[in-house]
Each structure stands twice: as structure tokens, then as C-alpha cells.
N, C-alpha and C positions, 0 to 999 in steps of 0.2 A: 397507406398503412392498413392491413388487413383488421377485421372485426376482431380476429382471433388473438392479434399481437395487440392489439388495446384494453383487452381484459388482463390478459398477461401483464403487462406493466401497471395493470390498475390495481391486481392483487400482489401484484408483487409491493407497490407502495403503501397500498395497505398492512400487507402483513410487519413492514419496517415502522410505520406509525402503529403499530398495536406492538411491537415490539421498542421502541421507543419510550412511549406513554409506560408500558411494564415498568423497564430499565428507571427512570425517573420516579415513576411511584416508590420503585422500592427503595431509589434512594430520598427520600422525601419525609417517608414513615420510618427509615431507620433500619430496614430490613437487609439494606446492603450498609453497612459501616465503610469507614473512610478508610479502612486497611482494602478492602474490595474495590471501594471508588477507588481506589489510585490502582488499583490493577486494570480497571475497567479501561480506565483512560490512557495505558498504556497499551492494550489491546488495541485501540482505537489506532493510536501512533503506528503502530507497527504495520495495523490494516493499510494506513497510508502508505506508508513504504515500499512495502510489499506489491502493494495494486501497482503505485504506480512506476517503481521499477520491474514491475512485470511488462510494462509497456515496450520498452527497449530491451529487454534482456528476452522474453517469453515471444512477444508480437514483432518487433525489427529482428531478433539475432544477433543480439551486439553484446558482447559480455561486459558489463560494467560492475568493476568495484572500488568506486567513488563516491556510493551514493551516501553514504556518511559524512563526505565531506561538504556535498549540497546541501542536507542537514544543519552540519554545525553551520553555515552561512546564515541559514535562514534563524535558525536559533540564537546565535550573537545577534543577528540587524534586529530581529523584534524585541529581545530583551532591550538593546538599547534605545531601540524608538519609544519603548512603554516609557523606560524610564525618563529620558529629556526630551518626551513630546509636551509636557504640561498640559495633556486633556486628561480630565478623569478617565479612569480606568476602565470603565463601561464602555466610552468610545476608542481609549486607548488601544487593548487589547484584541478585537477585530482588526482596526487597522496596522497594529502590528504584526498580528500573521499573513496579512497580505501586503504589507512590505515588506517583511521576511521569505515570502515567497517570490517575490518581483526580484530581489536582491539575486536570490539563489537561480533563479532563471536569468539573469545576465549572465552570471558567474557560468550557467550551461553553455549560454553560445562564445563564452571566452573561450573556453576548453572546447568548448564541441565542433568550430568551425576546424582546426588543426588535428583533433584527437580522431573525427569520424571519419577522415580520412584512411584511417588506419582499419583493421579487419582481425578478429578473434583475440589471439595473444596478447597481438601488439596494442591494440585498445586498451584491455585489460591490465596492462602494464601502466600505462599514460594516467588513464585512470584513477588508478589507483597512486600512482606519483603523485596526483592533482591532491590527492583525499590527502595525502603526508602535508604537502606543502600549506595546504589551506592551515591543516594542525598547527603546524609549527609558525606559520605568523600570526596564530592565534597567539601562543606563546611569547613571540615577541614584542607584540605591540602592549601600548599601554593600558590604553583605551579598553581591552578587552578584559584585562582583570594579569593577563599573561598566566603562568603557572599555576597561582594562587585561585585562578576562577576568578569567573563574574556570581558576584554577590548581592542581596538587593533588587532581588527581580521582584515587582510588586505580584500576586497571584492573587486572581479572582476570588470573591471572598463565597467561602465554602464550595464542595465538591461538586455540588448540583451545579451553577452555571459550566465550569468547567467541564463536565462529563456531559451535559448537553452540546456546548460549542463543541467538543471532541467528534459524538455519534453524528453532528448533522456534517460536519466535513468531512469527513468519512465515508457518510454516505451518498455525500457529492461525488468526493471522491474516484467512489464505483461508478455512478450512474456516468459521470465526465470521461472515464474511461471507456467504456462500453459505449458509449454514443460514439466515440470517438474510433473505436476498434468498426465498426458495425457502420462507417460510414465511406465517404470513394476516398478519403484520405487515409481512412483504417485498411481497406484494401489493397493501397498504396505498399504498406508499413509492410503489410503482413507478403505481398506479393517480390518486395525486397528481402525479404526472410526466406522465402524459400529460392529465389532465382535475382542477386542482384544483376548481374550480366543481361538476364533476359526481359528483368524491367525496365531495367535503362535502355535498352534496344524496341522496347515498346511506348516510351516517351515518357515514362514516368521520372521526373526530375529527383533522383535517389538523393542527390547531395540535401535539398531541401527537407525533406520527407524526414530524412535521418537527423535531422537537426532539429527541427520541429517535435520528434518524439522525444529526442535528448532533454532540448529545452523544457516541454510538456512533465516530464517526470521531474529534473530538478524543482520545477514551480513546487509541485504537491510537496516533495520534500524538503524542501524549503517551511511550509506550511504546517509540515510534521514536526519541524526543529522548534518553532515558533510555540507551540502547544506545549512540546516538553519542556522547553525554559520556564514556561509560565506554571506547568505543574510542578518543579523538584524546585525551583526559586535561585538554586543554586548552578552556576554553569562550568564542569568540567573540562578540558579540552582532550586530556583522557578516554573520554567515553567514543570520542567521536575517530575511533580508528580505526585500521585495518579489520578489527576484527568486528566490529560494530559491522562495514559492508558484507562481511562475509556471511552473518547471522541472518541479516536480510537478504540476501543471495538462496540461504538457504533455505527461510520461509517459500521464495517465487517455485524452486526445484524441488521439495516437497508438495505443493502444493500441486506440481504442474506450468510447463511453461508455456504460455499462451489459455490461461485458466483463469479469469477474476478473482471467479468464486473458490476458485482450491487456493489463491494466496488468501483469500478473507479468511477461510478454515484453517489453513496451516498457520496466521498470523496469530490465532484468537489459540492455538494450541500449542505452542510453540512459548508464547506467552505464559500459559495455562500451568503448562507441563516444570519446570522449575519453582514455582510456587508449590505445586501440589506434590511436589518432592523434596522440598525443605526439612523434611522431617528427616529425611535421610540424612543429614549436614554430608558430610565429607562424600559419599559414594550416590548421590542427587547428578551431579555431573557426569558421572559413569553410566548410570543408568539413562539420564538422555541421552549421552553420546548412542547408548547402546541399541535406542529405538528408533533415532535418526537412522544408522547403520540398517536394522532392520526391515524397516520402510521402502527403504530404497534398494535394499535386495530383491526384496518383493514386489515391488513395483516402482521401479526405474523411471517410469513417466512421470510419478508424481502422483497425490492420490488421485486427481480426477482428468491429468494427461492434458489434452489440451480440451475437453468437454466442458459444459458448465453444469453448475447444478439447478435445474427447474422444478421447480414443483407440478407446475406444469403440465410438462411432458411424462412428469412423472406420473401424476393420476391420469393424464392421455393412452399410458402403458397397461394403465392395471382398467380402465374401460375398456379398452381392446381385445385383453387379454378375457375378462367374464364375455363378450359379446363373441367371442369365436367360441366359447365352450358352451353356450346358450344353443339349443338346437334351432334353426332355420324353420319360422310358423310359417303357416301357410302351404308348406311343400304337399305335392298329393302325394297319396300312399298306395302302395299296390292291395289292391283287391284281392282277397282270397278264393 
């Protein structure tokens, strides 16, 4: 690893720990209220979502709209492991969202060894069948609450724990993504995405690759589901529908597909943006609709396409930029 990518990641980690330590301070002193902390920590969910169905949707090519239904998986198994694990809820709650996300990456390679078979539409369809059915035997079974919800979910006591355990998986998250894009198995992913015919004819084992990122994203949103149960208390089977995948669909295409950091900005806005149009009641709706629409007139790719956003590269541009309009010392000059 060069000198150059280890500052990079050094200030990159810093600037999220000074952002962090922020976030926390002001929820601590009271400066963000608990109407904010449960936005915050909705933000957070969504950033998961988003990232990590950008993995197969934006880096494989594979159009999926089920990832709501991975969701409610992980969401139902951690709500109930909190509840009939009998460990306090300090150790409860970690190990719930990571049974919740184990659960829902099973539930990936049920569906994904049959489903990835298939290519654009037909995925898409499968899918998105997957995300109804999960619905509706949530409904049916007993265990789950059926119709009425799951009620009774015990929740971290005050917003601070919660909105911390929120930003540092989140933050995992990213960084798990990106190591993972950026490595010979990201290569793999992405090398399937533009040419499966000519990666498989290159030795690259597609069927595995494609199932591995399947799997990979159901885990995160699994993770995601697991968070939200434990912040709303209460568990809908409603929520978790067609149109939930579709909203996270939209975040990754907004954002950019094959983009981290434009699903992290289009999740945190996306979010944002309905809140801060509440005031509007009835015509709030119209007007996102109207800037979704606008967005994507104007930029079709997504805001940042498939680039990421560096800070980086970015002050690397604007040194470049004074050092070429700086005159060249030293040059000799003609004599008069």
C-alpha cells in the first residue's frame, strides 16, 4: 500500500471520529433532542441499505427488489432473540443484530442459489416475489405477532447508546463495502457487471461471485432490520413492502450506481428531505416526488455516477490547479 493511500484512509478515519465524537456530544448536551436522534438513526438504517444494496445492484448489475424483505428477516429474528434470549440487554442487543443478520444471509443463499440464475427482469421479478412471500408468512405465523405486529421489543435505554451502535455499523458498513469492492473479489463482482460471458470465459467462477455479493448484502440488511426493531419497539409487517425496496432502489440510482459515497449522500437526503417538508402536510409528497424527477433529468447517472467523493483528490485538484498558475522560478530570461 502506497504512503499516499495511508494518509488517505488515516484522514479519512479521522475526519468520521471527529464527526462522531460531534454527533454524540450534541446528543449528550441536549443539543440534538430525541425528535433529531430518531432521525439520525434512521439515516443510519437507510445508509445501510442503500450501501449495501448498492453492492449487487450498482457493482454486480443485478436488479434487486427484495431487499426489504432481507430486512424484515433480520428485523423479526433480532427482535425475537432480544426478547427469549434472557441475557440483559447490553449483551442482548449486539448479539441480536448479528443473528439477525446471519438469519437474513441464509435466507440470501435460499433465494439466491435459484434466483441468480436468472438475469435483469426476471431477477427482479423473483425478487421481489421473495420480498411478498417473506410478508405474508410474517402474517401468518404466530410467533411473529401476524397482522397485529410484534410488540414488546425491549429498546436500548436512551438515544445515545442507540445512535452510537447505529453510526459505528454504518460505518462498518462503508468501510466492509469498499474493501470489498477494491479487492480481486471486488474485481470479480464488478468485471461480471460489465461482461458476464467474458468473465466466465476468463475463469472467474460468476455463479459464486453473484451469490457471495447476494449473500453479502442480505447480511448488512439484515443488520439494518435488526436496528429498526430495536428503535420503533414496535414491528409492522406493512412497512416492509414492495414499496419500502423500491425507496431503497431509489436512494442507490440517485445516488449513483457503483457509488458508496452518493448512496451515503442520497440516503442522509432522502431521509432529510420529508422531514424538512412536513410542513407542507398534504403537497410534501409532490414536491419530493418533483425533485426525485428533477435529479434525474439532470443527471441520469446519479449525483456522483459511478465516482466517489474524496476530499482528498479533492484538495490534490485545487494544489495542482495554484501550482500550474504559479510562474515556473528559476527559468532564465532573455537579455535586453
Amino acid at each position: 500500500m502506497s504512503k499516499q493511500r495511508k494518509l488517505s484512509y488515516l484522514f479519512s478515519a479521522l475526519w468520521v471520529a471527529v464527526l462522531f465524537a460531534a454527533i454524540m456530544g450534541a446528543v449528550a448536551t441536549g443539543v440534538i433532542g430525541s425528535y433529531y436522534s430518531g432521525i439520525l438513526v434512521l439515516i443510519g438504517i437507510n445508509i445501510i441499505l442503500a450501501v449495501s444494496l448498492n453492492l449487487v445492484t450498482g457493482f454486480l448489475g443485478q436488479l434487486v427488489l427484495g431487499h426489504a424483505g432481507f430486512m424484515s428477516v433480520g428485523a423479526y429474528s433480532a427482535a425475537l432473540f432480544t426478547m427469549n434470549s434472557g441475557l440483559p440487554l447490553s449483551a442482548a442487543f449486539p448479539l441480536g443484530l448479528l443473528f439477525g443478520g446471519l438469519v437474513a444471509a441464509v435466507f440470501g443463499v435460499i433465494i439466491g442459489i435459484p434466483a441468480l440464475r436468472l438475469r435483469g427482469d426476471y431477477l427482479a421479478i423473483i425478487t421481489l416475489g421473495f420480498g411478498e412471500i417473506i410478508r405474508v408468512l410474517i402474517l401468518a405465523v404466530d410467533f411473529t405477532g401476524g397482522a397485529a405486529g410484534l410488540t414488546g421489543i425491549p429498546r436500548p435505554s436512551g438515544q445515545y447508546t442507540l445512535i452510537a451502535y447505529t453510526f459505528v455499523i454504518a460505518a462498518l458498513t462503508v468501510v466492509a463495502i469498499l474493501a470489498f469492492i477494491r479487492s480481486r473479489h471486488g474485481r470479480a463482482v464488478i468485471a461480471i457487471r460489465e461482461d458476464e460471458i467474458a468473465a466466465e470465459a476468463s475463469g472467474i467462477n460468476t455463479t459464486y461471485y453473484k451469490l457471495l455479493a447476494f449473500v453479502v448484502a442480505a447480511f448488512f440488511a439484515g443488520v439494518a432490520g435488526g436496528i429498526y426493531a430495536h428503535h420503533v419497539g414496535v414491528l409492522d409487517p406493512s412497512k416492509f413492502d414492495f414499496n419500502y425496496s423500491v425507496e431503497i432502489l431509489i436512494m442507490v440510482v440517485l445516488g449513483g450506481m457503483g457509488s458508496i459515497t452518493g448512496s451515503v449522500c442520497s440516503a442522509t437526503v432522502l431521509t432529510l428531505l420529508p422531514e424538512m417538508l412536513r410542513s407542507f402536510s398534504d403537497k410534501r409528497m409532490l414536491i419530493y416526488s418533483l425533485v426525485l424527477i428533477i435529479v434525474m433529468l439532470f443527471k441520469p447517472s446519479g449525483l456522483l455516477g459511478t465516482h466517489e467523493f474524496s476530499i482528498r483528490k479533492i484538495i490534490g485538484k485545487i494544489c495542482d490547479k495554484k501550482q500550474k498558475k504559479q510562474p515556473a522560478g528559476g527559468a532564465p530570461g532573455k537579455e535586453a
